[in-house]
Residue frames as qw, qx, qy, qz and C-alpha x, y, z in Angstrom:
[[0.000, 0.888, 0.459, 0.000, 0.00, 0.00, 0.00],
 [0.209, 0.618, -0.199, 0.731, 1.33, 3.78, -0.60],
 [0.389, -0.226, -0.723, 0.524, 1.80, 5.79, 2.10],
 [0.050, 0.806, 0.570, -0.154, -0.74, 7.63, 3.94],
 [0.330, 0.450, 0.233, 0.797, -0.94, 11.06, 2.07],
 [0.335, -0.531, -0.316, 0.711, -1.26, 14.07, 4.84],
 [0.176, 0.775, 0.298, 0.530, -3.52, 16.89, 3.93],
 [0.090, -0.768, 0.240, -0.587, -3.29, 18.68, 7.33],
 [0.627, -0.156, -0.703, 0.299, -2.71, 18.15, 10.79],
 [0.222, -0.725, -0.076, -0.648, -3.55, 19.64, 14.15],
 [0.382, -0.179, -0.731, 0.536, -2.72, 19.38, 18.09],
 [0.384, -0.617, -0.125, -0.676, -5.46, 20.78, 20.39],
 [0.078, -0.030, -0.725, 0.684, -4.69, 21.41, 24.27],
 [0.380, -0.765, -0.242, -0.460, -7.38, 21.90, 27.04],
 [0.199, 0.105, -0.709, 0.668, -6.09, 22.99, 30.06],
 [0.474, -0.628, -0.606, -0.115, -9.56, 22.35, 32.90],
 [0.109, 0.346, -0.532, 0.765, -9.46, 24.68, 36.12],
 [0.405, 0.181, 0.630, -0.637, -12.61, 23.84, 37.71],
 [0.133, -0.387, -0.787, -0.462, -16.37, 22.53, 36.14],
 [0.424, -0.609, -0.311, -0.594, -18.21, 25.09, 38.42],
 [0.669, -0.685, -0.282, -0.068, -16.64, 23.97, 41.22],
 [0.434, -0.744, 0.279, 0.425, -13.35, 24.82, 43.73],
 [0.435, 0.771, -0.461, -0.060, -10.51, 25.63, 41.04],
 [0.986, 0.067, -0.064, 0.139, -8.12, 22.57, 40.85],
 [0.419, -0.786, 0.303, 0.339, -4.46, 23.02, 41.92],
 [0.207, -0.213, 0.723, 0.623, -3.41, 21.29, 38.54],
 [0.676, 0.319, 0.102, -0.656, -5.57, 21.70, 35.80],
 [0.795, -0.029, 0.600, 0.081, -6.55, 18.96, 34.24],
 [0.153, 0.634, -0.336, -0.680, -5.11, 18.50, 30.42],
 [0.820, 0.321, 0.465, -0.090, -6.75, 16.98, 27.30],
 [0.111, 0.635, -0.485, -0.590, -4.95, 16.96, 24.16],
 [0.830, 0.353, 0.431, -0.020, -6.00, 15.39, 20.69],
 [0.294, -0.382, 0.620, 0.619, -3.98, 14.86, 17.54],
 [0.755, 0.531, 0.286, -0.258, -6.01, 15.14, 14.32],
 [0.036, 0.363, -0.609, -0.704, -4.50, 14.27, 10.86],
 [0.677, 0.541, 0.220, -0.448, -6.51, 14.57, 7.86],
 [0.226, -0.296, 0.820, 0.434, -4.84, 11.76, 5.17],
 [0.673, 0.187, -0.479, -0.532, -6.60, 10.35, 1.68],
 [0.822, 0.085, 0.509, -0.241, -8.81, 7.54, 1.95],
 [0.193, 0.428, -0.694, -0.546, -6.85, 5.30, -0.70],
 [0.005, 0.362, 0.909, 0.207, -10.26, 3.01, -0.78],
 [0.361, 0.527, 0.330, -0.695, -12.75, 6.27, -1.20],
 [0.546, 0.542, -0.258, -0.585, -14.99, 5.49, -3.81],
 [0.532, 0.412, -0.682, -0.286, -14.24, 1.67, -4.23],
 [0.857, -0.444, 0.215, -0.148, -14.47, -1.93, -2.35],
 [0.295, 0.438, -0.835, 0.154, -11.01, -3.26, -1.85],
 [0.839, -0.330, -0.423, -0.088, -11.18, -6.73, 0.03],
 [0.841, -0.211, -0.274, 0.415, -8.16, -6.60, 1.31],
 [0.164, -0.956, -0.024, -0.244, -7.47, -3.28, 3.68],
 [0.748, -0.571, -0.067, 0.332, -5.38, -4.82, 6.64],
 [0.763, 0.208, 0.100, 0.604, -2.22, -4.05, 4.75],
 [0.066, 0.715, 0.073, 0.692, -2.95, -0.35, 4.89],
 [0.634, -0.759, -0.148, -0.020, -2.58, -0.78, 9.20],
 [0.779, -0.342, 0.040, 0.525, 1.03, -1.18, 8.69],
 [0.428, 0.549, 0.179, 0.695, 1.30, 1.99, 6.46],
 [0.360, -0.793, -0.211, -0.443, -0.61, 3.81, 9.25],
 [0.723, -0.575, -0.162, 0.346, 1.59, 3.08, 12.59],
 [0.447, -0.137, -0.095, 0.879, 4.60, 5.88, 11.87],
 [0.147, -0.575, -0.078, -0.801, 1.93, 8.30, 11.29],
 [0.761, -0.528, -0.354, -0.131, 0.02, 6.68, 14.21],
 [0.612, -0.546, -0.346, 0.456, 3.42, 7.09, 16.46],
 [0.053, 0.308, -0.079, 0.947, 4.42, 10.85, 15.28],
 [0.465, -0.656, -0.136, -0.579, 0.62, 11.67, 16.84],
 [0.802, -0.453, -0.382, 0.078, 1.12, 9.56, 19.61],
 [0.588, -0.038, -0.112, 0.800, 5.06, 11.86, 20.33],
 [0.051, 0.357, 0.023, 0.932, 3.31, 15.13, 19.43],
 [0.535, -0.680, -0.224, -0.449, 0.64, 14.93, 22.14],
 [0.693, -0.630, -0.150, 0.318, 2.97, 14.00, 24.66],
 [0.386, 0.138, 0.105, 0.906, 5.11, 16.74, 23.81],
 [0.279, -0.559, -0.453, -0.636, 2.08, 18.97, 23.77],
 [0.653, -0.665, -0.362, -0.030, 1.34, 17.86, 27.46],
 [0.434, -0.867, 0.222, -0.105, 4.85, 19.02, 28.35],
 [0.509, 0.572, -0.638, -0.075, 7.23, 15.92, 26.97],
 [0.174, -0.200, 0.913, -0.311, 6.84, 13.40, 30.00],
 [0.540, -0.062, -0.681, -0.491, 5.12, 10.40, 29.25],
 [0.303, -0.167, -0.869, 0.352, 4.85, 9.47, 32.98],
 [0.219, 0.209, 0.435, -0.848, 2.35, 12.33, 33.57],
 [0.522, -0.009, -0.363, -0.772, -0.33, 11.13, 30.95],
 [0.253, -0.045, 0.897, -0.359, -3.14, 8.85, 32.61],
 [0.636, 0.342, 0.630, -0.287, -5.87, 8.40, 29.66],
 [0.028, -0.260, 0.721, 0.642, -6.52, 7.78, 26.03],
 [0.622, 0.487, 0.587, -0.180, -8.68, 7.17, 23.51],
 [0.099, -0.276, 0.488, 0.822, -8.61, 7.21, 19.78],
 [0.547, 0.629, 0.432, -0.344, -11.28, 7.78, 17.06],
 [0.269, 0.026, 0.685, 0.676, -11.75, 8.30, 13.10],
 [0.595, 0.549, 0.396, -0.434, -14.08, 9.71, 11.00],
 [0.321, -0.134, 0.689, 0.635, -14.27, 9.07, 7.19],
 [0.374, 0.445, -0.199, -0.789, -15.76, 11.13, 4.50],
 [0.751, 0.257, 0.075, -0.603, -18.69, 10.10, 2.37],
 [0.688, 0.539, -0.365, -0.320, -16.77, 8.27, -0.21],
 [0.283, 0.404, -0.858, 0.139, -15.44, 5.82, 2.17],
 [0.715, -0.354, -0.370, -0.476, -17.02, 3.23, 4.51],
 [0.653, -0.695, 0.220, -0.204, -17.00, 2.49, 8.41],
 [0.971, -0.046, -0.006, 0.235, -15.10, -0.38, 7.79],
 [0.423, 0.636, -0.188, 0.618, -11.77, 2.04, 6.64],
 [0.050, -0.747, 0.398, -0.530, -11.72, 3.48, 10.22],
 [0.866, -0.459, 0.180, -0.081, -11.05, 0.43, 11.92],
 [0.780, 0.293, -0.133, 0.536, -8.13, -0.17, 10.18],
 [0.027, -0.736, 0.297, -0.608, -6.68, 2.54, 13.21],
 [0.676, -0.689, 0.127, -0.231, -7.48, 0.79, 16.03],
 [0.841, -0.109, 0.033, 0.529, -3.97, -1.38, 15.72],
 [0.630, 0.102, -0.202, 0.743, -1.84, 1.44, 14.91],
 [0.088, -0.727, 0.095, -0.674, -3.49, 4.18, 16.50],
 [0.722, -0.684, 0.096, -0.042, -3.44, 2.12, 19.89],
 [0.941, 0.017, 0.005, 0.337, -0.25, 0.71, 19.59],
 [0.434, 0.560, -0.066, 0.702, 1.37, 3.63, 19.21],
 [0.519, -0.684, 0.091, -0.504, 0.13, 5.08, 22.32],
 [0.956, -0.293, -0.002, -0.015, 0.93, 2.00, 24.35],
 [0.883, 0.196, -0.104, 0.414, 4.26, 1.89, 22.86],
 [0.012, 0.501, -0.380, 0.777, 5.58, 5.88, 24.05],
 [0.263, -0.677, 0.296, -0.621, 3.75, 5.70, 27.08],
 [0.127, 0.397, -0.838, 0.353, 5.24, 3.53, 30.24],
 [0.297, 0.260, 0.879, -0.267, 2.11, 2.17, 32.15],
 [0.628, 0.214, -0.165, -0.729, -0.66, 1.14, 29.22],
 [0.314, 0.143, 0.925, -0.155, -2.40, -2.41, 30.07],
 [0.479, 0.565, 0.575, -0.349, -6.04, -1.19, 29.29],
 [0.379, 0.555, 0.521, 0.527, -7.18, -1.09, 25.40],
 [0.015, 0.250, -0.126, -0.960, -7.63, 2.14, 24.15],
 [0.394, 0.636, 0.512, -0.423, -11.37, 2.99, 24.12],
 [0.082, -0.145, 0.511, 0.844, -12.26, 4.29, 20.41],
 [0.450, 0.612, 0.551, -0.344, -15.16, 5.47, 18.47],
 [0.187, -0.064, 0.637, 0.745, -15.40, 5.86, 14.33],
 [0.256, 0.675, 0.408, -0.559, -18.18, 7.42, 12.09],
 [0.369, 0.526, 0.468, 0.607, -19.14, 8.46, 8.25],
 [0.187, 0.905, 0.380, -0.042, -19.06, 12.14, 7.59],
 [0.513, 0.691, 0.139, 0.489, -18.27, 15.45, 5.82],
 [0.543, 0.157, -0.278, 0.776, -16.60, 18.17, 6.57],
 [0.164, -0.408, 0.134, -0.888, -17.15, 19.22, 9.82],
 [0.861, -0.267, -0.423, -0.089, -18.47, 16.63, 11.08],
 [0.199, -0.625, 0.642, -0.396, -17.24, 16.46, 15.19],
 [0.727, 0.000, -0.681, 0.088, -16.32, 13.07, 17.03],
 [0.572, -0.700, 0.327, -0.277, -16.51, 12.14, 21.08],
 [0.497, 0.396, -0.738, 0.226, -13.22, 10.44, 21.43],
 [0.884, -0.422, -0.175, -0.102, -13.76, 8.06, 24.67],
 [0.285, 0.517, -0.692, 0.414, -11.17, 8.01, 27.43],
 [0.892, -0.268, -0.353, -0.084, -10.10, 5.74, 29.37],
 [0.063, -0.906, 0.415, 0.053, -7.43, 5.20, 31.76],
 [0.513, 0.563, -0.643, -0.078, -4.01, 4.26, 30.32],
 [0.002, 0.295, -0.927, 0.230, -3.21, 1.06, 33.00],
 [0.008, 0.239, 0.945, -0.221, -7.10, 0.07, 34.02],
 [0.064, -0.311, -0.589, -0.743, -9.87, 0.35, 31.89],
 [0.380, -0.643, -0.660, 0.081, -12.56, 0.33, 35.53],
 [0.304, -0.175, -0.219, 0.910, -10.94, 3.49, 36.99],
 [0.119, 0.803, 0.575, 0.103, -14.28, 5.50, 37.02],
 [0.260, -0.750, -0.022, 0.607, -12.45, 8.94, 37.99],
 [0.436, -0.305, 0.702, 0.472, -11.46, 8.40, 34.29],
 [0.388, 0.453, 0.735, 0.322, -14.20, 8.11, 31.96],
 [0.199, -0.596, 0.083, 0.773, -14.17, 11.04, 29.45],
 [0.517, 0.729, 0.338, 0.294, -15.01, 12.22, 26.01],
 [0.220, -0.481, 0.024, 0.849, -13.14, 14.87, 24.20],
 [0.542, 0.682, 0.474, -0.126, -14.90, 16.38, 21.38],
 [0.203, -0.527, 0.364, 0.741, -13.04, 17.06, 18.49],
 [0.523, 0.683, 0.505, 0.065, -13.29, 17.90, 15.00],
 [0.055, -0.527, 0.083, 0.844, -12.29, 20.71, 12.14],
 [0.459, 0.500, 0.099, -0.728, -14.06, 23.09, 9.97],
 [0.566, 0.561, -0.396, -0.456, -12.98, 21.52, 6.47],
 [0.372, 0.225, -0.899, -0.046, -12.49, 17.70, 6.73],
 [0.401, -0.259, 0.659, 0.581, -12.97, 15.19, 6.49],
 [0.460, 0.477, -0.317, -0.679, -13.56, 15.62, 2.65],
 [0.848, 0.215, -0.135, -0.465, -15.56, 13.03, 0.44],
 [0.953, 0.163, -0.235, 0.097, -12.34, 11.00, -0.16],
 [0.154, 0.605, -0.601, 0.499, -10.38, 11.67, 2.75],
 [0.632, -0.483, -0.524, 0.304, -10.18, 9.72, 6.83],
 [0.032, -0.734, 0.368, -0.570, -9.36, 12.06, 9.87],
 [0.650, 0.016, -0.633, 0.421, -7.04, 10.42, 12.64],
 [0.285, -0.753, 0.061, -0.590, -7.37, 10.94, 16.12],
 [0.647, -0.325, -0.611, 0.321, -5.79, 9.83, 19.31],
 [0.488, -0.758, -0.138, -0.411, -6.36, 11.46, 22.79],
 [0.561, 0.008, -0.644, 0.520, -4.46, 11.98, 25.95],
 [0.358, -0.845, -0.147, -0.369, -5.11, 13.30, 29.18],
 [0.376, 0.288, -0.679, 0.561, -2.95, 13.77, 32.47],
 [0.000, -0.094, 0.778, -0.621, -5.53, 12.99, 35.05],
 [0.030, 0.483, 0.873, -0.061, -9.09, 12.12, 35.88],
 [0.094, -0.721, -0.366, -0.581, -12.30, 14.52, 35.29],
 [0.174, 0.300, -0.353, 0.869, -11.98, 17.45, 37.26],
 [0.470, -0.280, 0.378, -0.747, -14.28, 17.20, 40.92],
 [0.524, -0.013, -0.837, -0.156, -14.66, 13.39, 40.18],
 [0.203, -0.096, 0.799, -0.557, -16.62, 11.86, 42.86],
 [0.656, 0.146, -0.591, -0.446, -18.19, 9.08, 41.08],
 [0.551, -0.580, 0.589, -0.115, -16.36, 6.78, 43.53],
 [0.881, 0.472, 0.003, -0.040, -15.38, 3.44, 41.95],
 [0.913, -0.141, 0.013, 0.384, -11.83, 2.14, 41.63],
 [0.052, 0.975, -0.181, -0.118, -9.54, 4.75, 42.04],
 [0.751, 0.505, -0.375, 0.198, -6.05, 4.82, 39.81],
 [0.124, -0.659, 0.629, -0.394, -4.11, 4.79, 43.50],
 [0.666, -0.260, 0.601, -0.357, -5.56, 1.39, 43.87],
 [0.850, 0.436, -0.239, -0.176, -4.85, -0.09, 40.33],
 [0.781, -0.212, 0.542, 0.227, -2.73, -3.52, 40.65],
 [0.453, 0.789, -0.264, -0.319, -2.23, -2.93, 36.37],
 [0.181, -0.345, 0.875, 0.285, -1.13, -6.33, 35.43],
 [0.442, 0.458, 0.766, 0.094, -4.92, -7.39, 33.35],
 [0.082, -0.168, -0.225, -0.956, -5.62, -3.41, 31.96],
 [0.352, -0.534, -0.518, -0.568, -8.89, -3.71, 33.87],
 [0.699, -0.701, -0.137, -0.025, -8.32, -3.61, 37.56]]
């Protein structure tokens, strides 16, 4: 398969200080990587996709380096993830699963404690079209202090015969958590669920 062809690309921080309540002594931080790349099955059925997973992992670990950069360049301070896709008209759900191997894997591989899968959601549409990326956290997938959406998305993609890439990080649970549930000071992190 060629490789993936890169129309644009984006990092987006949130820094959190509060949700209405006490201001947080660290805010929390979310950060998503987006790259918009051609869909090189828009507009056709190929049987055979897989091959295109192994074209995808060095884009899959540049995003996976520039968000932890982004956060600050330490990989020990990020504690969730999640990754997502959307693909324009001319392409077909099936195209954004061909991420979940190198868009987790890449994650997993920069960052030091990642047991639990990497939560992910995928989707047809045009441009402009926005996505709730699911987070989890990176060592144990039960950690309720953890569960998280970021909503991303940009104005002009993706286009008819394009995909847009996304992975997610975060460096700490949802600000004023008190959900209760397993809490990451009590994760054992040797199944990625407990």
């Amino acid at each position: 398969m060629p490789e993936p062809i890169l129309r644009k690309s984006a990092i987006i921080v949130e820094e959190i200080h509060h949700e209405g309540g006490p201001v947080a002594s660290v805010p929390l931080k979310r950060a998503a990587a987006i790259s918009v790349i051609q869909n090189p099955f828009a507009g056709q059925y190929v049987e055979d996709i897989t091959p295109f997973m192994d074209d995808l992992r060095p884009l899959g670990l540049k995003m996976a380096r520039d968000l932890i950069d982004a956060l600050g360049g330490d990989p020990s301070i990020v504690e969730g993830y999640g990754k997502g896709a959307i693909i324009g008209a001319a392409g077909e759900l099936e195209h954004g699963a061909l991420w979940h191997a190198p868009g987790g894997y890449s994650m997993r591989e920069v960052l030091p404690n990642s047991m639990a899968i990497v939560p992910s959601t995928k989707k047809i549409g045009g441009p402009g079209t926005r996505l709730d990326v699911p987070i989890t956290h990176t060592n144990a997938s039960y950690v309720r202090s953890h569960f998280d959406a970021m909503e991303v998305g940009m104005n002009d993609s993706p286009r008819a015969g394009e995909m847009m890439l996304v992975l997610v990080m975060t460096t700490g649970p949802r600000i004023h958590n008190r959900a209760g549930g397993l809490k990451a000071s009590d994760v054992v992190g040797k199944d990625g669920l407990r």
